[in-house]
N, C-alpha and C positions, 0 to 999 in steps of 0.2 A: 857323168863321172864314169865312164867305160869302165865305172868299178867293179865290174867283176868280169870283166871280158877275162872265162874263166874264173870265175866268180868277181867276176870282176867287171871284164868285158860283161863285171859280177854286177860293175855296180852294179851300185844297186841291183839287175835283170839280177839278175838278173842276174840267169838266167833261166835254163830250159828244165821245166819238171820240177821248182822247187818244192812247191806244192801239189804238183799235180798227184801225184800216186798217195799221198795222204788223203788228198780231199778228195779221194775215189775210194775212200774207208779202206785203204793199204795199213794196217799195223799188225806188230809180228804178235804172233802166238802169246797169249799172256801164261807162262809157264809156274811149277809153284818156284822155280828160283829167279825168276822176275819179282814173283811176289814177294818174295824174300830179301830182297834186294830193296825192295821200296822201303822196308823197315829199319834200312841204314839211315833214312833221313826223313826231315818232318815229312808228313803226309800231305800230300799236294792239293786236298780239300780244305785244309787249313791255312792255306798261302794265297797274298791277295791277286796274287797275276792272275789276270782272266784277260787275254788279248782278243776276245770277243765284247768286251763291256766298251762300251761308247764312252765311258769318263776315263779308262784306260788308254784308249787308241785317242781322244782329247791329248793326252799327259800321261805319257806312262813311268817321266821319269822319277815322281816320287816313290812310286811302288818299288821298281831295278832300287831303289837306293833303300828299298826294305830289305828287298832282298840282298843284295852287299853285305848289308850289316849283318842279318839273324839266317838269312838261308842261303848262300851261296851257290848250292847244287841242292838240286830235289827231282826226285820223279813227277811229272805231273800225266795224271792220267786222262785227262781230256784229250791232249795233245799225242798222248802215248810215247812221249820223249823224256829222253833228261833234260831239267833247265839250266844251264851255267850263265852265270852274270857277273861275274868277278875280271878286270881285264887282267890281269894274271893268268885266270885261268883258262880265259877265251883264246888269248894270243899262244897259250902253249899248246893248246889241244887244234890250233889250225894247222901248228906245225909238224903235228907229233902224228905217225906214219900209221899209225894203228885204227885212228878214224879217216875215211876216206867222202869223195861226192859220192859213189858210189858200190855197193857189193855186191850186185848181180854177176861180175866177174869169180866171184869165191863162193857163191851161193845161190840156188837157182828160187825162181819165185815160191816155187812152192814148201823149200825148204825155209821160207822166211813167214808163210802164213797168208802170202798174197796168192789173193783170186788170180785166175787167168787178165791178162790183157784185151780188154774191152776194146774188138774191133771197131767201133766207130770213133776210135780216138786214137788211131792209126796215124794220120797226118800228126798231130803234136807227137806222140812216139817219136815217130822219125827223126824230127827235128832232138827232140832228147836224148835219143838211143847214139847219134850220130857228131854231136856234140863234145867239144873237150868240157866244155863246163858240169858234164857228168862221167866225166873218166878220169880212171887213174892209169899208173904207169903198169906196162908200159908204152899202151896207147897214146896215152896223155901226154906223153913226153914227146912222142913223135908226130901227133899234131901241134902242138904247142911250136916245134922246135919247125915247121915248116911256115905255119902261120908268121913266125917270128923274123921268119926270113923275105917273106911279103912287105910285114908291115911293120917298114924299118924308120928309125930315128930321124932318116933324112925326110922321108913319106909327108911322114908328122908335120915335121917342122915346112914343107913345102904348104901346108894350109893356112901356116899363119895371117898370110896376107889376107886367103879368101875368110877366114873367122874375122878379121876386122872388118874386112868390109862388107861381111852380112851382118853385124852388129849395128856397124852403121846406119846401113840401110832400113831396117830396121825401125831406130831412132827418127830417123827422116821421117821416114812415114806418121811419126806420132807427133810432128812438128805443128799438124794444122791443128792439134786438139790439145785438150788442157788437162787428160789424164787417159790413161792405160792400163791392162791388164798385166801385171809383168810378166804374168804367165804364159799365157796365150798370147800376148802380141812382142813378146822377147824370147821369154826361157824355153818354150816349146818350137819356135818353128828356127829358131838357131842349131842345135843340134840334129836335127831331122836335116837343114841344109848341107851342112859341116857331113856328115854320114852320105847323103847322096854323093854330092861332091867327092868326096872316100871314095866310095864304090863307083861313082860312073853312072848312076843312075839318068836316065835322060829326066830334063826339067819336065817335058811332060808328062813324067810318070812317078814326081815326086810326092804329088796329093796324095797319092795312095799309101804313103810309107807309116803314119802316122796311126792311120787308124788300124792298120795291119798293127802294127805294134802294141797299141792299147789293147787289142780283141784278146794277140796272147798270154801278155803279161796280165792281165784281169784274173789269170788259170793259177798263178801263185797267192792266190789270198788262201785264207784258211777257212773262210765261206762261204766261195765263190755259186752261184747256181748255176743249175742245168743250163739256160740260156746263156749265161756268160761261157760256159764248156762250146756250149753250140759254137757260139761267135767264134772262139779259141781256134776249134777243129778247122773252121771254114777259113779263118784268115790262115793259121798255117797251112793250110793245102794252096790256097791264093799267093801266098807269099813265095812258098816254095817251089810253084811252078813260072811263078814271074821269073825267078833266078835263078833256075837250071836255064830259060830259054834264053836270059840277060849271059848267062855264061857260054853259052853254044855259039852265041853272035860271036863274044870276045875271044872263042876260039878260032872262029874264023877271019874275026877284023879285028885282032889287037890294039888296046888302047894302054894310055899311060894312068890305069884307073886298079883300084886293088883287087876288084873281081878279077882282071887280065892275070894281075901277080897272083892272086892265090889260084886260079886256072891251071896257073903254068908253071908255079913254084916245085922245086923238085932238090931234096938233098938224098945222099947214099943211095940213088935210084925210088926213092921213094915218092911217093904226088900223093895228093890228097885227093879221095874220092869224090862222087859230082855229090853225093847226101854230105859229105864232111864240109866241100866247099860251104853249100847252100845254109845246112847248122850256121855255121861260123858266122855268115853272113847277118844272118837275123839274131844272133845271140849278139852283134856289134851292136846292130840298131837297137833290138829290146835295153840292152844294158845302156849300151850310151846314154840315148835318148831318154830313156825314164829317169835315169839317178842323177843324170845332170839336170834338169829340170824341177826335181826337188831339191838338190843342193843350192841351187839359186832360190829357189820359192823359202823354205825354209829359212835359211840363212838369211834373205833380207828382212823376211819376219822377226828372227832375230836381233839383228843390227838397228831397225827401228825401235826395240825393246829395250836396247844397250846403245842410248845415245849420244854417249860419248866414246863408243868406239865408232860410229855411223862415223861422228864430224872427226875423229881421225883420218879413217879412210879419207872419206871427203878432202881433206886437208892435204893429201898428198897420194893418190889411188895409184901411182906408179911403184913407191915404194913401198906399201902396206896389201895392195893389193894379191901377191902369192899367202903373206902369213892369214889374211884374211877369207882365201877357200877354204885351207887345211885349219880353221878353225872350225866357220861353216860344216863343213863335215864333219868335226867332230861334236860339234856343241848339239846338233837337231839332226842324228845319222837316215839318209833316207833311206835303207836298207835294214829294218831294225834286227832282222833274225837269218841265220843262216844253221840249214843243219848238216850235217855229218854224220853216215854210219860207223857203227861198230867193226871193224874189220877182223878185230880179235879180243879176247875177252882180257876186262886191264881195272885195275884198282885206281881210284881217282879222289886223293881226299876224302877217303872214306865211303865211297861212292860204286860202286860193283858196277860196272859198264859190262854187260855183256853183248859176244857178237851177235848182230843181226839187229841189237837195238839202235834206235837216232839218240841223235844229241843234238838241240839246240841251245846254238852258239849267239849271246842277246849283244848283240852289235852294238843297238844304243843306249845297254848298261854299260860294258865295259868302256863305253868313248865317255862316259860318267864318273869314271871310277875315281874317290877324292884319294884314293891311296896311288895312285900315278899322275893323276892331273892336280895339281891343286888350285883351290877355287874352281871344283871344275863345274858346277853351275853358273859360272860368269864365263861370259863372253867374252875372251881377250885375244885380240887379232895380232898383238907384239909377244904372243905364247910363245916362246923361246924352243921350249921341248914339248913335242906334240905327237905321241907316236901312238894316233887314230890306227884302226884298223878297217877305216872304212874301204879301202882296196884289196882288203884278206890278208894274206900271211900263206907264207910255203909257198910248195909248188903251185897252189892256184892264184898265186897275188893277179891281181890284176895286171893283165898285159898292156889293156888300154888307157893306162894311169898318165902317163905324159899327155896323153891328147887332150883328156879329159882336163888335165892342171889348165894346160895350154890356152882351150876355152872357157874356160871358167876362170881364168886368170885376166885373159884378154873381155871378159863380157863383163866382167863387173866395173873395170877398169872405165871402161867408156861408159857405164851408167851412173857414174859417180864425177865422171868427168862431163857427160852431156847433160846429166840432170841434176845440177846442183841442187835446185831447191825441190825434189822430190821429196814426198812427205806423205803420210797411211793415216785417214781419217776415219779407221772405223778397226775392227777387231775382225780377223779374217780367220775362215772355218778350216778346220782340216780336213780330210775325205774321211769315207766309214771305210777307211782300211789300217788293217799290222803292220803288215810285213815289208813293205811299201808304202813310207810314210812321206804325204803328201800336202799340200793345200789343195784349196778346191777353187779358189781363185787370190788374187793379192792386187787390187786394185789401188792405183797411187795417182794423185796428180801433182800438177808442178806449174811454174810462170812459163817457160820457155824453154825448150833443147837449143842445148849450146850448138853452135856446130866445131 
């Protein structure tokens, strides 16, 4: 779901630093008008969200639906954030100019309470610091607005054919056997192709893209350990010297690939730096790659759950199959939290937001919300009006949201059309993570692929 390419190119990524500077004990100053402030609303000890509890990250959505109802917005001080759950109030405060990705523009680290920057985590920085998915305007605007120029509608739609026919292929392969991973032998190496293919990457240097991807996006949990940082720092330094040297080639030998176009993309005399290039690059992959991966994993977990929207789809997967992503996404969000600073101090239902403080924004309450979805615990793939937020809102909606439809549209299409009698004979686990909600496998068998 390139959801959040830019929060989007977020999806899910997704992307760069979401957690990194928290889960490196980054929180501002506890002041006594912080403390004062926590007194607006219940006390966050008394509230069941604990997104480190194993029966939470299992289910979190009975708890978001506590919260809806009795706490809305709270300080929570584990996190050192404000919580919002409400999609009311999620979708206004994505739009509303006063929280940003970023405030190191209007506030230097130290005026926010943050230690120095931890040189051996220089490589991921980079990749952060260099990022639209951590800028605002008017940076943001003018990476956004070159990127955009790169990676145009026609681009997109030039993959269609190659997304079917890596889906098929695919499919084929699983023809000699009588069951699969849909994870690992579908949802994962589809988007990894679909993304080299994008970029230009040579086939023989596409095994590499995957695990590069996993090592940085592991850096957004909320518990990640030392080793997992280790891994992070190493694949972004790996990554990002593959693709400054992938970009110096296509400066020299032009190809019809996006690395080429964003190289060489140029508006008002402007270009994109060789760190903006390379950011951009790996915030595609991280985002795409991971959130479409769980929106499939999820989602068919779901639809074997709700078996009579399964034999709908089934029953006709050409026309059911777009309302049935954009449900997918909203029903099991694989991006469940995003946060936002403070950029100036603002009154919020009661709620004293002051600058410098975060705010997390709970993505898969508010795609819960029964005061805008209704039935919104059921899974309904003919959902009429469906206005998920799992692409973001505002200025950082996801840029790479058509692509994302596009594959995700097209991949389910052919697993419902190739695997009629596909079927889940056991209860399949989720990963021990938040914030990037996953399976950990989704294994299914079947009589035969159609062709």
């Amino acid at each position: 779901m390139y959801a959040c390419f830019d929060t989007a190119w977020r999806i899910f990524h997704t992307a760069l630093s979401l957690w990194a500077n928290f889960s490196r004990g980054t929180q501002i100053k506890d002041s006594t008008e912080t403390r004062y402030n926590r007194a607006l609303v219940t006390e966050s000890d008394t509230m069941p969200f604990d997104p480190t509890s194993p029966e939470f990250k299992r289910d979190p959505y009975p708890i978001y639906a506590e919260l809806r109802a009795h706490t809305p917005i709270f300080y929570d001080d584990a996190l050192g954030m404000w919580v919002v759950s409400r999609h009311e109030d999620v979708s206004a405060l994505l739009r509303d100019r006063r929280l940003g990705r970023s405030i190191q523009h209007i506030r230097t680290r130290a005026e926010l309470g943050l230690p120095p920057k931890d040189p051996r985590y220089a490589p991921f920085d980079r990749l952060s610091e260099n990022s639209m998915f951590d800028k605002e305007p008017p940076d943001h605007t003018r990476l956004r607005g070159l990127v955009h120029k790169a990676f145009t509608p026609r681009r997109i739609e030039s993959l269609r054919a190659q997304i079917q026919a890596t889906a098929d292929a695919l499919l084929d392969a699983a023809a000699a056997r009588d069951s699969i991973d849909l994870l690992e032998d579908f949802a994962v190496p589809l988007p990894v192709a679909v993304i080299a293919e994008l970029l230009g990457v040579p086939e023989a240097d596409r095994h590499k893209l995957r695990p590069w991807s996993a090592d940085i996006v592991a850096m957004y949990e909320l518990n990640h350990t030392p080793a997992q940082a280790d891994r992070a720092i190493q694949a972004a330094g790996e990554f990002s010297d593959y693709l400054r040297h992938l970009a110096a080639q296509r400066l020299r030998d032009p190809q019809n690939d996006l690395i080429t176009a964003l190289a060489t993309v140029e508006e008002a005399g402007e270009m994109l730096t060789e760190d903006e290039l390379v950011s951009t690059c790996v915030l595609l992959l991280n985002a795409g790659h991971e959130a479409t991966v769980n929106v499939m994993g999820n989602g068919m977990w779901a639809l074997f759950r709700h078996p009579d929207q399964l034999a709908l789809l089934r029953s006709n997967p050409a026309a059911h199959a777009a309302g049935a992503v954009e449900e997918m996404m909203r029903y099991d969000t694989p991006l469940q939290l995003f946060r936002r600073w403070v950029l100036e101090d603002m009154d919020w239902r009661g709620a004293a937001f002051r600058q410098g403080q975060q705010v997390a924004l709970l993505f898969g309450s508010a795609n819960r919300d029964e005061q805008t979805f209704p039935n919104a615990d059921q899974l309904d793939i003919t959902r009429t009006e469906n206005p998920h937020i799992s692409f973001s809102l505002g200025i950082h909606f996801c840029l790479g949201a058509p692509l994302a439809r596009l594959e995700l549209q097209t991949a389910l299409a052919t697993l419902m059309r190739r695997l009629p009698t596909m079927r889940l004979d056991y209860e399949p686990h989720f990963r021990d993570s938040y914030v990037i909600r996953g399976l950990k496998d989704l294994i299914v068998s079947y009589d035969q692929v159609m062709r």
